[in-house]
PDB file with SEQRES, HELIX, SHEET and CRYST1 records, atoms N, CA, C and O in Angstrom:
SEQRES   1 A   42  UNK UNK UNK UNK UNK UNK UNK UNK UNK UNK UNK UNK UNK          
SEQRES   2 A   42  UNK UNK UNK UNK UNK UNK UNK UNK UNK UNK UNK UNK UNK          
SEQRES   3 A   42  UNK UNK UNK UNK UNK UNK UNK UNK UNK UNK UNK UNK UNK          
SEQRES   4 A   42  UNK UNK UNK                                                  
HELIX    1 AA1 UNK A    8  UNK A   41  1                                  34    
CRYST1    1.000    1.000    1.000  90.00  90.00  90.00 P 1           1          
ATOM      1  N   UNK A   1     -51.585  -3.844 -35.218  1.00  0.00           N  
ATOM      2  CA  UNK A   1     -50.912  -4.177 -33.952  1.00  0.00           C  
ATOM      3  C   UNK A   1     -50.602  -2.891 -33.204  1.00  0.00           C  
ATOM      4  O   UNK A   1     -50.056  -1.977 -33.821  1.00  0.00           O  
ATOM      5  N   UNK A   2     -50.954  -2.733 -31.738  1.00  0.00           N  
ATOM      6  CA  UNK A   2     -50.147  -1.790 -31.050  1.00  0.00           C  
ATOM      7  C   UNK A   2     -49.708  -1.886 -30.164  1.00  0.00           C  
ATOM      8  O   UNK A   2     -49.825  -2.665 -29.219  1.00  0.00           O  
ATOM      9  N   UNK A   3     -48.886  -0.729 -30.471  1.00  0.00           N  
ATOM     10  CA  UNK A   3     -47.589  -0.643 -30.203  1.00  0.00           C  
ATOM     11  C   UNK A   3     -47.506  -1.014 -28.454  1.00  0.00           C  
ATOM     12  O   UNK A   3     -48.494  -1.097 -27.724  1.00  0.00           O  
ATOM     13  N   UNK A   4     -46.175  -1.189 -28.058  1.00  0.00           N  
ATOM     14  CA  UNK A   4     -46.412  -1.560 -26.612  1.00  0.00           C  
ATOM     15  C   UNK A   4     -46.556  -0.189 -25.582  1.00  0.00           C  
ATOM     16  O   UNK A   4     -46.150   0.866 -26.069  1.00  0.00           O  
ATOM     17  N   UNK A   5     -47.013  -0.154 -24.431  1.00  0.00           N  
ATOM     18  CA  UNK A   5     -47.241   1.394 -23.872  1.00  0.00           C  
ATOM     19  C   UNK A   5     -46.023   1.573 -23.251  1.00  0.00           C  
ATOM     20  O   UNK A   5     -45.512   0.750 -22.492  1.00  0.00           O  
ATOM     21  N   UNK A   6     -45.521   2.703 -23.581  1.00  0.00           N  
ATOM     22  CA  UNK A   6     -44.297   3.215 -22.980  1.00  0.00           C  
ATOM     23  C   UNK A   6     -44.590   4.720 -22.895  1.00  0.00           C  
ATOM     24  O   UNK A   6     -45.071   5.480 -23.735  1.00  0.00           O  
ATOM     25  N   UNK A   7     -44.134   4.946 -21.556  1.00  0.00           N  
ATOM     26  CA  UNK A   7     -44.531   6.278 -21.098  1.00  0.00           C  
ATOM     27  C   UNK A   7     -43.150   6.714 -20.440  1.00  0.00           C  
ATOM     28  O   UNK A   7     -42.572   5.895 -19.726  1.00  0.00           O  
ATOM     29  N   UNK A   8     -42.712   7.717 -20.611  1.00  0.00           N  
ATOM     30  CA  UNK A   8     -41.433   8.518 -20.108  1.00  0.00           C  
ATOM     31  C   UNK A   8     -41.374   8.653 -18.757  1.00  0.00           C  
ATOM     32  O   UNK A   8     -40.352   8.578 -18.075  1.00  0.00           O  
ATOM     33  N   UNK A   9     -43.072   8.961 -18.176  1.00  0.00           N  
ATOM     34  CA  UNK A   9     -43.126   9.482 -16.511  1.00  0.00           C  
ATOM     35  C   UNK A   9     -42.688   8.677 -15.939  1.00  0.00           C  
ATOM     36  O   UNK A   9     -42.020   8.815 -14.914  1.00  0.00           O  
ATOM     37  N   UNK A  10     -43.116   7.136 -16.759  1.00  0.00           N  
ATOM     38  CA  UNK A  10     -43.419   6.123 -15.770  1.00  0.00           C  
ATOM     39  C   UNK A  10     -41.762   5.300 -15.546  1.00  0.00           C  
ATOM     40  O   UNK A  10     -41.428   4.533 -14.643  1.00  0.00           O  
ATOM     41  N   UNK A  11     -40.852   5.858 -16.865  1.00  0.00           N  
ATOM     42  CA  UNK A  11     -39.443   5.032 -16.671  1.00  0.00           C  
ATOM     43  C   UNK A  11     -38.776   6.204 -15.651  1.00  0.00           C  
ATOM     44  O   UNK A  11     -38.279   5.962 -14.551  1.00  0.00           O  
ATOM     45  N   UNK A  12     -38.907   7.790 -16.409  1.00  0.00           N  
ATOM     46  CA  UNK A  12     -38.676   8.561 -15.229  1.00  0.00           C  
ATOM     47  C   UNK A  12     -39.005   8.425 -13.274  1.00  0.00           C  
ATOM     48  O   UNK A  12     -38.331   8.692 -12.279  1.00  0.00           O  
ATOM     49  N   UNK A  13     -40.182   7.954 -13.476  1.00  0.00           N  
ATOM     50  CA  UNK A  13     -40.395   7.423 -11.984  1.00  0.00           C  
ATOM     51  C   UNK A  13     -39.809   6.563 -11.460  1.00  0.00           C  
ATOM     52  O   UNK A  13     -39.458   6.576 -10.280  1.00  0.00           O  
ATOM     53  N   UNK A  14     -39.623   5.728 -12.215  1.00  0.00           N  
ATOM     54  CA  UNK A  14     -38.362   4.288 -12.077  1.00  0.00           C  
ATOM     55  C   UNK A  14     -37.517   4.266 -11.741  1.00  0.00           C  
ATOM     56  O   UNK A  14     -37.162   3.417 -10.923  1.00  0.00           O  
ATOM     57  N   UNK A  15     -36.509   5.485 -12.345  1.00  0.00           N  
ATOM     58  CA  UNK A  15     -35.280   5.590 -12.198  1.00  0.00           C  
ATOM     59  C   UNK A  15     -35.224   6.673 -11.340  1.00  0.00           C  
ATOM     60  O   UNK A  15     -34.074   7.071 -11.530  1.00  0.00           O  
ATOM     61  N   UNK A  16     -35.718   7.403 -10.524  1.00  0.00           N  
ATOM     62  CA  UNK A  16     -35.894   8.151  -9.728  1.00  0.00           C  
ATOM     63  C   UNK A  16     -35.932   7.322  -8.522  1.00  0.00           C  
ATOM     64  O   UNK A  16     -34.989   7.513  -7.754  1.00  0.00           O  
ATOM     65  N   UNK A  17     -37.049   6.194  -8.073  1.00  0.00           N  
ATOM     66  CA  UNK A  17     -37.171   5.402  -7.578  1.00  0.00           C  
ATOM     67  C   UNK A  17     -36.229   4.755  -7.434  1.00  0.00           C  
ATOM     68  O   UNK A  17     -35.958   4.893  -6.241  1.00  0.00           O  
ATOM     69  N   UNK A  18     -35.643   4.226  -7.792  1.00  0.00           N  
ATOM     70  CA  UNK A  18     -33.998   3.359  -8.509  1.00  0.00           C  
ATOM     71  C   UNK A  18     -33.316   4.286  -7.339  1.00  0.00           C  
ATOM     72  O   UNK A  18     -33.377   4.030  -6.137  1.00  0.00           O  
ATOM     73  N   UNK A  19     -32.690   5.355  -7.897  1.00  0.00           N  
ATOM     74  CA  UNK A  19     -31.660   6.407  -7.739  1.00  0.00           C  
ATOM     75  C   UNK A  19     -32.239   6.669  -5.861  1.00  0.00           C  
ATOM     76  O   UNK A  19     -31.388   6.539  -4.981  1.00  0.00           O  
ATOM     77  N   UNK A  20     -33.113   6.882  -5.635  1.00  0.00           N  
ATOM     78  CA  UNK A  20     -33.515   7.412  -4.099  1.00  0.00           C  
ATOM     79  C   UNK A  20     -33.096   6.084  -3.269  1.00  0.00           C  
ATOM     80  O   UNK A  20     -32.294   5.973  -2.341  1.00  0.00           O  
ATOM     81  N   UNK A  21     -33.863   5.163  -3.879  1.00  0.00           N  
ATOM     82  CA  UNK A  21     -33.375   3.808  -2.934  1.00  0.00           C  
ATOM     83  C   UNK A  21     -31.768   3.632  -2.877  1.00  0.00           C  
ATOM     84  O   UNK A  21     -31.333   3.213  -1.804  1.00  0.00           O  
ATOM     85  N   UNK A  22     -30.933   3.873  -3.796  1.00  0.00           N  
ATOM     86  CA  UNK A  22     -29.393   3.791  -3.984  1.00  0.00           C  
ATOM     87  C   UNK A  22     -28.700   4.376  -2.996  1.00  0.00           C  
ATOM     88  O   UNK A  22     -27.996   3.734  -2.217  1.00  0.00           O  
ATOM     89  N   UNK A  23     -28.850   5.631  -2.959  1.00  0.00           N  
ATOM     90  CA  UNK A  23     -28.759   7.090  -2.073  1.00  0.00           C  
ATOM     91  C   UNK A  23     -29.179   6.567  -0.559  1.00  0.00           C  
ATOM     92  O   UNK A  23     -28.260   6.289   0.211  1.00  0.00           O  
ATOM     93  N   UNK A  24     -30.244   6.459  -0.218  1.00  0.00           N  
ATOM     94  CA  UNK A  24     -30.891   5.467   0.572  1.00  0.00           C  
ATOM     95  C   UNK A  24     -30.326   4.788   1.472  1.00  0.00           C  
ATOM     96  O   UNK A  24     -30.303   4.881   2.699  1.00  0.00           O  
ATOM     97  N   UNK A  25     -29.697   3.827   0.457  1.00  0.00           N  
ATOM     98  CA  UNK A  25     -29.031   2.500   1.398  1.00  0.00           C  
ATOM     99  C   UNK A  25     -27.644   2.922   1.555  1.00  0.00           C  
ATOM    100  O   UNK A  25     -27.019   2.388   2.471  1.00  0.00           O  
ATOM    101  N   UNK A  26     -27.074   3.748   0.858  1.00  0.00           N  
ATOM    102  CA  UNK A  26     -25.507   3.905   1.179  1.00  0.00           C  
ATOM    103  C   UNK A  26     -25.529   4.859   2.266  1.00  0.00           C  
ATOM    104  O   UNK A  26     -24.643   4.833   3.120  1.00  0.00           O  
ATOM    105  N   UNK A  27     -26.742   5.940   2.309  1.00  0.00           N  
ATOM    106  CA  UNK A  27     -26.873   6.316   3.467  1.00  0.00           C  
ATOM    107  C   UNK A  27     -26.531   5.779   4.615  1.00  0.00           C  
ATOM    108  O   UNK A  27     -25.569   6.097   5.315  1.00  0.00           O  
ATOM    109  N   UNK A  28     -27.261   5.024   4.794  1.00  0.00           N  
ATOM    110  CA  UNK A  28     -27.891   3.928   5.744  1.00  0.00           C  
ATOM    111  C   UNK A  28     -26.620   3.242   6.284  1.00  0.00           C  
ATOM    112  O   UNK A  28     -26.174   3.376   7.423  1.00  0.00           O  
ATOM    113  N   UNK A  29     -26.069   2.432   5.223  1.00  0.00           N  
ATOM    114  CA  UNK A  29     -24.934   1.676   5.261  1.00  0.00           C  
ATOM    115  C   UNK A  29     -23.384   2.970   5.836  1.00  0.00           C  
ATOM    116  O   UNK A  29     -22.362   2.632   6.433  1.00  0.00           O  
ATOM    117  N   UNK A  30     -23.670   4.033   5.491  1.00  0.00           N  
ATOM    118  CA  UNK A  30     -22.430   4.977   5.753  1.00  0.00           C  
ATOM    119  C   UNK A  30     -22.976   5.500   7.459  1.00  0.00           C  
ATOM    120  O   UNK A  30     -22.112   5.831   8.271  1.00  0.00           O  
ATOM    121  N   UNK A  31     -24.645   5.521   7.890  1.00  0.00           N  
ATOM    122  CA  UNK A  31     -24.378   5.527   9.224  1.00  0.00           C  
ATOM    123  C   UNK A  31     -24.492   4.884  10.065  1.00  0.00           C  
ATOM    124  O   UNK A  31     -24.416   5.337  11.207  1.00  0.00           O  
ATOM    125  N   UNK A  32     -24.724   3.541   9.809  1.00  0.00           N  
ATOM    126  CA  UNK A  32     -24.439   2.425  10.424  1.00  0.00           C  
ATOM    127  C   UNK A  32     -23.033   2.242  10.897  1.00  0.00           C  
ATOM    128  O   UNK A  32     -22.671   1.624  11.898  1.00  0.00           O  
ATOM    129  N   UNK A  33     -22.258   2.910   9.975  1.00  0.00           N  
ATOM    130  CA  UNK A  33     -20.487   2.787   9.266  1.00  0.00           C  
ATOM    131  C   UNK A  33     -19.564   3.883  10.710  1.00  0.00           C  
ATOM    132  O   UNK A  33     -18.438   3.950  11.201  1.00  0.00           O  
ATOM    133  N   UNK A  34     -20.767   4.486  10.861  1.00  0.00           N  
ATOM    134  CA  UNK A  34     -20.362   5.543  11.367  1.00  0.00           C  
ATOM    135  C   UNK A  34     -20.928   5.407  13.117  1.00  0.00           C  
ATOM    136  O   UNK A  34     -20.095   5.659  13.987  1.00  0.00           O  
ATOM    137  N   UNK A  35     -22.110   5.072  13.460  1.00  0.00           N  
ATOM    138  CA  UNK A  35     -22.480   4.808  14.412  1.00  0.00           C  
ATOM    139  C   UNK A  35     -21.809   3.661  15.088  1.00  0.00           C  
ATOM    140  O   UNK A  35     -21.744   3.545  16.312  1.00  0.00           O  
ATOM    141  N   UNK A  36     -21.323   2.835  14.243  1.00  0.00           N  
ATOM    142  CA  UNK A  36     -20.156   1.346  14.933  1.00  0.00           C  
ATOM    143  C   UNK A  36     -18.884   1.967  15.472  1.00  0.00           C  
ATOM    144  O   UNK A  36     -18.239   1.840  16.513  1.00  0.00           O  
ATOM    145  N   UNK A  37     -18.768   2.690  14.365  1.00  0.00           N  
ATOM    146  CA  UNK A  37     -17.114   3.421  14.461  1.00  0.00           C  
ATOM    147  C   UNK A  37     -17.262   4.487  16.199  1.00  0.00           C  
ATOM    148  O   UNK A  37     -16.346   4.805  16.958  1.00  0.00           O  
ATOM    149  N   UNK A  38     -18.263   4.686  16.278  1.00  0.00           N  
ATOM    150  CA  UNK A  38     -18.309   5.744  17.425  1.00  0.00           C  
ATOM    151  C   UNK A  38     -18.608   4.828  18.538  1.00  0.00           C  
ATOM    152  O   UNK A  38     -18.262   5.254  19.640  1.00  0.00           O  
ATOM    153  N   UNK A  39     -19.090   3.834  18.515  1.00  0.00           N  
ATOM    154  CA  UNK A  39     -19.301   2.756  19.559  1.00  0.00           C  
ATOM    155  C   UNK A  39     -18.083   2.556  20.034  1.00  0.00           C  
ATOM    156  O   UNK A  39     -17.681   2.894  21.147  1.00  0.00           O  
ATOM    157  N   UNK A  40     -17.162   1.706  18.739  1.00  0.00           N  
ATOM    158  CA  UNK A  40     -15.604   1.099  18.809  1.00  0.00           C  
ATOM    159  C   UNK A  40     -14.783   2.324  19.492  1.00  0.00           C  
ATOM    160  O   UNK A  40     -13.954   2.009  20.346  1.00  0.00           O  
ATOM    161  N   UNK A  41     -14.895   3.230  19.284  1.00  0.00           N  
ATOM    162  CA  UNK A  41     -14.406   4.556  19.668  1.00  0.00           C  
ATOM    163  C   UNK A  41     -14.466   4.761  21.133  1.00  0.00           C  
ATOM    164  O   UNK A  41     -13.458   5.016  21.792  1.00  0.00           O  
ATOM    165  N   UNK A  42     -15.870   4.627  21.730  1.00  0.00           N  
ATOM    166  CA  UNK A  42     -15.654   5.046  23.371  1.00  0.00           C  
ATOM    167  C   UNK A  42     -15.650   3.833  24.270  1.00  0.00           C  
ATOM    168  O   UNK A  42     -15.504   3.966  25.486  1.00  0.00           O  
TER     169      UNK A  42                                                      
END                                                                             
Protein backbone atom coordinates (compact mmCIF):
# COMPACT_ATOMS: atom_id res chain seq x y z
CA UNK A 1 0.00 0.00 0.00
CA UNK A 2 1.12 3.63 -0.52
CA UNK A 3 1.35 5.81 1.42
CA UNK A 4 -0.89 8.92 0.77
CA UNK A 5 1.15 11.99 -1.06
CA UNK A 6 1.91 14.62 1.24
CA UNK A 7 4.19 17.25 0.33
CA UNK A 8 5.27 20.18 2.74
CA UNK A 9 5.39 22.85 -0.35
CA UNK A 10 2.12 22.07 -1.13
CA UNK A 11 0.53 22.52 2.75
CA UNK A 12 3.16 25.37 2.96
CA UNK A 13 1.46 26.94 -0.11
CA UNK A 14 -1.85 26.49 1.57
CA UNK A 15 -1.28 28.14 4.43
CA UNK A 16 0.43 30.92 2.89
CA UNK A 17 -2.50 31.14 0.62
CA UNK A 18 -4.79 30.87 3.75
CA UNK A 19 -2.73 33.62 5.64
CA UNK A 20 -2.55 36.28 2.38
CA UNK A 21 -6.28 35.93 1.78
CA UNK A 22 -6.83 36.67 5.79
CA UNK A 23 -4.53 39.77 5.65
CA UNK A 24 -6.40 40.48 2.46
CA UNK A 25 -9.80 40.79 3.58
CA UNK A 26 -9.21 42.58 6.88
CA UNK A 27 -7.41 44.84 4.75
CA UNK A 28 -10.11 45.41 2.68
CA UNK A 29 -12.68 45.35 5.40
CA UNK A 30 -10.34 48.03 7.57
CA UNK A 31 -10.50 50.34 4.28
CA UNK A 32 -13.73 50.13 3.52
CA UNK A 33 -13.89 50.91 7.57
CA UNK A 34 -12.04 53.75 6.87
CA UNK A 35 -13.22 55.14 3.55
CA UNK A 36 -17.09 55.20 5.19
CA UNK A 37 -15.69 56.83 8.22
CA UNK A 38 -14.22 59.70 5.92
CA UNK A 39 -17.44 59.93 3.91
CA UNK A 40 -19.54 60.18 7.44
CA UNK A 41 -16.88 62.69 8.30
CA UNK A 42 -17.33 65.45 5.52
Amino acid sequence: ATPPRFHPSGVVQAAATDCFYAIHMRFRVFRDRRLSATVVAT
